[in-house]
N, C-alpha and C positions, 0 to 999 in steps of 0.2 A: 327936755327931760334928761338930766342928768345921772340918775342913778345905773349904778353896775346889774350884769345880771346878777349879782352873788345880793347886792340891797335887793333887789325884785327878790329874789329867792326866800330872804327873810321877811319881806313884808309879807309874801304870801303864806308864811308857814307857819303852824302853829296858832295857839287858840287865841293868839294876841290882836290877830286882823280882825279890824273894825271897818266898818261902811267910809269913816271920815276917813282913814286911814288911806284906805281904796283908792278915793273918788282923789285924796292929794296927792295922790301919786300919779293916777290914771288923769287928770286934768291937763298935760300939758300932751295930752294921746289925744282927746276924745274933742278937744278947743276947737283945733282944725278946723274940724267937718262943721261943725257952727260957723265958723267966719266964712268955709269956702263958698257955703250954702248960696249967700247973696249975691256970688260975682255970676250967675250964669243963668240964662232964659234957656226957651225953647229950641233957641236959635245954635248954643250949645250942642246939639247933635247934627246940625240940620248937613248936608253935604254939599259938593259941589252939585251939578248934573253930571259929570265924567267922572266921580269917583263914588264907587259902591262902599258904602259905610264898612264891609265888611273888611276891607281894604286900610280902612284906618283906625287908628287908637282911639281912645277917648281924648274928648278937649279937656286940658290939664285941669279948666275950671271944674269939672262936674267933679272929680276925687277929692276927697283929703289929700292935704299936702302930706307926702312922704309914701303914697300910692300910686304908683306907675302903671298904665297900659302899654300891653307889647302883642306881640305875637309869635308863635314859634312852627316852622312849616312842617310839614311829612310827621306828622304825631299819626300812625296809623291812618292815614289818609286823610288826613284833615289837617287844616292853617288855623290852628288853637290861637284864639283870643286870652290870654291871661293877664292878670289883676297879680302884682309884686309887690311888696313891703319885706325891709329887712336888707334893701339890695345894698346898702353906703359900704356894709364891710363883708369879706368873706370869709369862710370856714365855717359858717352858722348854719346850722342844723336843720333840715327841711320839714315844713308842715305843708299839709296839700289839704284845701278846702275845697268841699262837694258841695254846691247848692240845690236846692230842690227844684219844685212847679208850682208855682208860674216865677221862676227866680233866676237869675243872673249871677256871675261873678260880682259884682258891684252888691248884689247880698250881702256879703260879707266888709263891706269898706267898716262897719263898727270894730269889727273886734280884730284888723287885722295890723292897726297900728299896737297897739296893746301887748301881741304877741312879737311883733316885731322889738318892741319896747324892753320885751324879757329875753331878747337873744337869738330869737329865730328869723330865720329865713320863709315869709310864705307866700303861696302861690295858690293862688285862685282864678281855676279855668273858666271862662263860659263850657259846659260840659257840648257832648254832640246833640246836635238837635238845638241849640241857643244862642243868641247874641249876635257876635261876631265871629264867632267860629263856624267857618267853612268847610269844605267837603263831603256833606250829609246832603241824601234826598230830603223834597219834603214834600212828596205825593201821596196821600192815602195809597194807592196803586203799586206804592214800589217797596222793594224787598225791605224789610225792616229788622230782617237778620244782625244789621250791623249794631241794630240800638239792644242786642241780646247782653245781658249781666255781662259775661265774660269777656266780650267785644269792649265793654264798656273801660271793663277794668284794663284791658290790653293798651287802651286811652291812656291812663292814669298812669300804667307801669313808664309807656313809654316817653309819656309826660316828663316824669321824673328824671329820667335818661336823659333826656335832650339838656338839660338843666347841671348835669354834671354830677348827679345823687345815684348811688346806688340802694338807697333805700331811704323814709322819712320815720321823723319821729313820731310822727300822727297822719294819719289819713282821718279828715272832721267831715261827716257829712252830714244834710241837714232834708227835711222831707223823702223826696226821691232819691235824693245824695247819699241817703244813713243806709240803704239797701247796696249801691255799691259803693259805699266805705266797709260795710260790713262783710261784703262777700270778699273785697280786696283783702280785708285782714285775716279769714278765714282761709282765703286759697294759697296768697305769697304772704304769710308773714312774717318770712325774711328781708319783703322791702314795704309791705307798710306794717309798723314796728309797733306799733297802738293806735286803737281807734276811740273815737269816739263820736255818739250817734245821738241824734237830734229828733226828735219826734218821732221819729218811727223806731219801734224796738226791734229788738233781734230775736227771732225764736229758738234759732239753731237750723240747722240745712237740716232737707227730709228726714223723716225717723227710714223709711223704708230704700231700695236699694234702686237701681234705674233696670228697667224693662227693657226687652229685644225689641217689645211692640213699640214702644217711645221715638226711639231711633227709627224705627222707618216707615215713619209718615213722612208724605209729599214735602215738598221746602218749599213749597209756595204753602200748606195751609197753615192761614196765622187767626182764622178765627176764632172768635173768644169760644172756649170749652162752653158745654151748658153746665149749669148751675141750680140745682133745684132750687134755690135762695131766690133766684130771678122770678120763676115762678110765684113763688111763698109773697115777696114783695108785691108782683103785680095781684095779687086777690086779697092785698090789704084795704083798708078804707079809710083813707082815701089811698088810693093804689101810690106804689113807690119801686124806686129803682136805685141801684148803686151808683153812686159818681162815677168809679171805676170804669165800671161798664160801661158808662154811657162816653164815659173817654174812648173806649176802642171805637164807638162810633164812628162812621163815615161823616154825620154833619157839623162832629162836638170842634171840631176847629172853625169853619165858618162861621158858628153860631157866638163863638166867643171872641171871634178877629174883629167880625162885620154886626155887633152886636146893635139892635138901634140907637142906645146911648153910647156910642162911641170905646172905644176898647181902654180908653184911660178912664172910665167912666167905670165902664165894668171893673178895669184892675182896683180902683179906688173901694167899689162895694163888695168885690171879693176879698181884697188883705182886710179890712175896718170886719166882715162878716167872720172872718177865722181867728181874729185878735182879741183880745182880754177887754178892745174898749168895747167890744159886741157883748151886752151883760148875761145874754141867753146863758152864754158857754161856761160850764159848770159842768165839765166828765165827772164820771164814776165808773168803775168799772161794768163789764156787761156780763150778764150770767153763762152767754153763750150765743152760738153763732146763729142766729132762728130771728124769722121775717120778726118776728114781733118786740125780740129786745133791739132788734137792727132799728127799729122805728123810735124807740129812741135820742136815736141820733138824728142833731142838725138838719135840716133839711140841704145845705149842703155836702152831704156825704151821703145822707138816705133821701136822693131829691123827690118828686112832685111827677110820677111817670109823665104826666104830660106838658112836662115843663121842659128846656135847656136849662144849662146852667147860668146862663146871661140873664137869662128871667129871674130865675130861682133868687139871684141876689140882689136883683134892680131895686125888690119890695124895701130891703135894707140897708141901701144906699144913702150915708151918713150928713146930716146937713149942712150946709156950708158954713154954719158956726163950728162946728163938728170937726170938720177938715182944719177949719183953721187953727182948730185947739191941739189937732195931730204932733203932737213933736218928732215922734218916732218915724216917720214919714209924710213929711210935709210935702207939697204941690209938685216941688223945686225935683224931687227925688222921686216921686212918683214919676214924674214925666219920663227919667232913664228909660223905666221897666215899661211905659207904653210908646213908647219910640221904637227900642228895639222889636216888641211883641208886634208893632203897629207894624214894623216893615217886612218881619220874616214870618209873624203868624205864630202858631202853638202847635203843629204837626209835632215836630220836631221832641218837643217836652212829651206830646201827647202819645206818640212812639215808643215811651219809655213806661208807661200803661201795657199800652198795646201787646209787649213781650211780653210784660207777666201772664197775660193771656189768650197767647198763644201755646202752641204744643215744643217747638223747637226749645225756649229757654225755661222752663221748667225741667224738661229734659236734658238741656246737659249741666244744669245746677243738684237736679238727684244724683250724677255721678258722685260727689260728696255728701252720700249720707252718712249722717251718723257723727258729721265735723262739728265741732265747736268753735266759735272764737277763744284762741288762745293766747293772746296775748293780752295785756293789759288795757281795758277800755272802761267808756266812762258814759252816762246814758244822761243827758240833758231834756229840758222837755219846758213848755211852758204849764205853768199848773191850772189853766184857762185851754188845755188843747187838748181837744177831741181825739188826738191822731194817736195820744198814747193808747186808745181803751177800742178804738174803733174797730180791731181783730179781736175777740174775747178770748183771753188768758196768753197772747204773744209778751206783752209785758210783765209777766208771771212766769215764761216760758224763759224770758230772756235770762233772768235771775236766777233759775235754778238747773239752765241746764245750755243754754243757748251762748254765753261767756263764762265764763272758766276763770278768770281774773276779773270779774264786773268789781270795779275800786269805787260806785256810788251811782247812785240815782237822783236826778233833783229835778224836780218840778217846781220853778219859779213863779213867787207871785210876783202880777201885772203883768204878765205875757201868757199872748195864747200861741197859737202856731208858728208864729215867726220870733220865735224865743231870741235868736241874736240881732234881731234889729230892736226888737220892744226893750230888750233887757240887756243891752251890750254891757254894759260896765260888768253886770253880776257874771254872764256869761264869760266875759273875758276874764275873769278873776278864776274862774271855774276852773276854764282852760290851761291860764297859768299853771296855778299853782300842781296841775293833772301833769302838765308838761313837765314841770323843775323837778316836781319832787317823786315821782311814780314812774315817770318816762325814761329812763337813765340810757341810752341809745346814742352811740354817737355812729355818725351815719356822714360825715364829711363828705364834700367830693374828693 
């Protein structure tokens, strides 16, 4: 691909971009990942016995070409596993990619050529708690303070540093990622300079102000708050509970590592269950937060109380003509995300629940009541995804009062929750053009 950023600039601007237009431009970005697809098995991640996976990169087969694994050590106590595109020249201007649960840096391999493509520089962590990024517990039992929002972001800041940025033109996150992309651009957005947030919307930090009483609970209690909701759910019929919650669980990691159908098995019927080929999935908004519009929803978000969530999705596990018809994650790709899950477990993702329901990170995110995202952000979404509607009125919230510069909303058809692997081209056009011509930021090392 030959064109300048200043050609990307204009092909993405203005009412003239066409789909064909798009796809001949983005074709010698997205080709890659189709040829690399067939050079690599199982055998692709597999290690020595004397070296711990976490210790090495990815084999060059499993990426698109022009996507590098590395690693960078002392990131707030962790050896970050990071996903690079954009590295051939420098002075380019930094994007940092967030992925969600149950999701890796490798998330992102669609749309990270793309933007590389239009002049940036980007980088995509396994976040803490994932992959190959080390120095994080991952005992139900141990402190989980460090997986708190603000810990998170001190991650992300000092990410960026080590890299030689004092600040990016976007911090993008996506599921779990869009809470701290969003809180990152809200606290410093001096160095993450625009956001934009993927399935989950942004409501705005607390209306109210932080309590004496907040601060001084024990630092060991991280149990989930009660929730009349919990109640409301279990005397539905047939009884139901929150995902969420059953995430702070003590058993929701074993049940989903050591599932009876095998954990690629599970990962296969949970992304096919929250995706656009699952035909259930058809949001609408919800009137409000009460057991009975909750019921609603998915049986993946509003599960079966006396189900896991291994169960929960086994029923809708896709048929092998099915899988095979997958383009958007075929066998070859799926295998990544149960390879790494397979060997570190979901503690780690499932810790980043865990906080929001605890007492510690609720309390020190109310010290910014009343903030807004202020800088220029952008809210993506699949138009098949439950996760925009699943809090009632937060994507309503986000629009009128939760971003201050919101420059668009889009909810894409054919993708459900995982809007940049279903839908990369669209999504990376999205980005683009959000980056060229609204992001105006020069952030150099």
């Amino acid at each position: 691909m030959n064109e300048s950023k200043d050609d990307l600039a204009a092909l993405f601007s203005g009412s003239a971009l066409t789909r064909r237009r798009l796809m001949q431009c983005l074709a010698g970005v997205f080709a890659p990942a189709a040829v690399t697809a067939k050079s690599w098995s199982t055998g692709a991640l597999k290690q020595s016995p004397a070296t711990s996976a976490t210790e090495l990169p990815y084999d060059p087969a499993v990426l698109p070409s022009g996507i590098r694994s590395t690693f960078v050590n002392d990131i707030n106590g962790l050896r970050m596993h990071v996903l690079e595109a954009g590295f051939e020249s420098k002075g380019r201007q930094c994007v940092l990619l967030l992925h969600g649960f149950p999701e890796l840096a490798y998330s992102w391999r669609k749309v990270m050529l793309p933007l590389a493509a239009a002049g940036f520089y980007v980088i995509a962590p396994d976040r803490r708690g994932y992959g190959r990024t080390s120095g994080w517990n991952v005992k139900y039992d141990d402190d989980i303070s460090p997986f708190n929002t603000l810990n998170q972001i001190k991650d992300m800041e000092e990410l960026v540093l080590s890299f030689g940025y004092s600040s990016v033109a976007a911090v993008i996150g996506h599921d779990q990622g869009s809470p701290i992309a969003s809180w990152a651009s809200l606290v410093r957005p001096d160095i993450f300079r625009s956001v934009v947030m993927m399935s989950s919307p942004f409501a705005g930090a607390p209306r109210t102000p932080l309590s004496v009483s907040d601060l001084s609970q024990p630092k060991a209690a991280v149990r989930a708050p009660f929730d009349p909701i919990d109640r409301e759910l279990a005397a539905l019929n047939p009884p139901r509970k929150y995902y969420q919650k059953y995430y702070t669980t003590r058993p929701a990691n074993e049940d989903i590592w050591h599932p009876p159908q095998g954990v690629h098995s599970f990962l296969r019927a949970y992304y096919h269950m929250k995706s656009a080929d699952w035909k259930q999935n058809a949001p609408f908004p919800l009137k409000e937060r009460t057991a009975n519009e909750w019921a609603k929803l998915p049986r993946y978000y509003v599960m079966d109380l006396d189900k896991n969530m291994a169960e929960t999705v086994a029923s809708e596990m896709p048929s092998a003509a099915a899988i095979a018809a997958c383009k958007w994650l075929p066998e070859n790709e799926l295998k990544v995300y149960s390879s790494e899950f397979g060997r570190t477990g979901f503690q780690g993702g499932l810790n980043g629940y865990r906080v929001r329901w605890s007492i510690k990170d609720p309390a020190e995110l109310r010290l910014f009541y009343g903030r807004s995202i202020d800088v220029p952000s952008l809210f993506i979404s699949g138009k098949s995804d439950w996760a925009v509607f699943q809090t009632p009125g937060d994507f309503e919230e986000m629009q009128k009062r939760g971003c201050t510069r919101l420059l668009g909303t889009h909810l894409l058809e054919g993708a459900g929750h995982w809007v940049q692997q279903e839908q990369p081209e669209e999504v990376s056009k999205l980005l683009v053009q959000f980056l060229l011509d609204k992001s105006q930021h020069k952030n150099r090392p």
